[in-house]
C-alpha positions in Angstrom: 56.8 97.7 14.7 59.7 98.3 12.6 58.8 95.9 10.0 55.0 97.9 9.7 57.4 101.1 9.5 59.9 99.5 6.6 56.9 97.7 4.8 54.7 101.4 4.4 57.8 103.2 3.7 58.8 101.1 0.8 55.2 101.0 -0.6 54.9 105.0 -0.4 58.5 105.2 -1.5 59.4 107.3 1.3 62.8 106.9 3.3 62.8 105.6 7.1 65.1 108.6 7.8 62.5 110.7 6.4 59.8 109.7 7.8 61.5 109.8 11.6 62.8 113.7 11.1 58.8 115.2 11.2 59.3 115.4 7.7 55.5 117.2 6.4 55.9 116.7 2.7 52.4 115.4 1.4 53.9 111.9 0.7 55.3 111.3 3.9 52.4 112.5 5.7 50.3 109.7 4.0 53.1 106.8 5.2 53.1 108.4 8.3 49.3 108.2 8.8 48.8 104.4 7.7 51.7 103.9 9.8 49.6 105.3 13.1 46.3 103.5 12.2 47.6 100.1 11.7 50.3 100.3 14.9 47.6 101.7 17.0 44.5 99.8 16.0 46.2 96.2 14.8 48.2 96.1 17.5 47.3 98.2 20.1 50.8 100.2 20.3 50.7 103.2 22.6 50.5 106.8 21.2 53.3 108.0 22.6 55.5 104.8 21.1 54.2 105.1 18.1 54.9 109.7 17.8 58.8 108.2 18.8 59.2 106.2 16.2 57.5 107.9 13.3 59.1 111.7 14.2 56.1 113.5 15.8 54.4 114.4 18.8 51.9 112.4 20.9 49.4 115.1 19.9 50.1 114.9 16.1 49.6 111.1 16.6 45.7 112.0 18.3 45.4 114.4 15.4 46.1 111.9 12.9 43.5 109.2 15.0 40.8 111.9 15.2 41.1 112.6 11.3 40.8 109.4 10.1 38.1 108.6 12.4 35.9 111.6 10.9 37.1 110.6 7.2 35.4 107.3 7.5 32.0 107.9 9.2 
């Protein structure tokens, strides 16, 4: 999990420390979303593992899920 965090983060040049504080600036917001869809639907992390380790709720995580979902139908 932490390797998906540190590989994301360094592609969207956005710190680990940001990114873990609930930061909502537009660039961390993007990591933080490819972070959720590839924890959750590669490997099948739980929600509420995934919102502790990238710095939101377990409802921001659904949000982020639900969003995406509508985005690519």
């Amino acid at each position: 999990m932490k390797e998906v965090i540190g590989e994301i983060c360094r592609k969207e040049g956005v710190s680990i420390q940001e990114l873990e504080s609930g930061s909502r600036r537009i660039r961390v917001s993007g990591a933080r979303s490819q972070i959720v869809c590839r924890l959750i639907e590669t490997y099948g992390i739980p929600l509420a593992e995934v919102a502790r380790q990238t710095g939101v709720s377990t409802s921001a995580v659904c949000k982020i899920l639900t969003r995406k979902g509508n985005k690519s139908t």
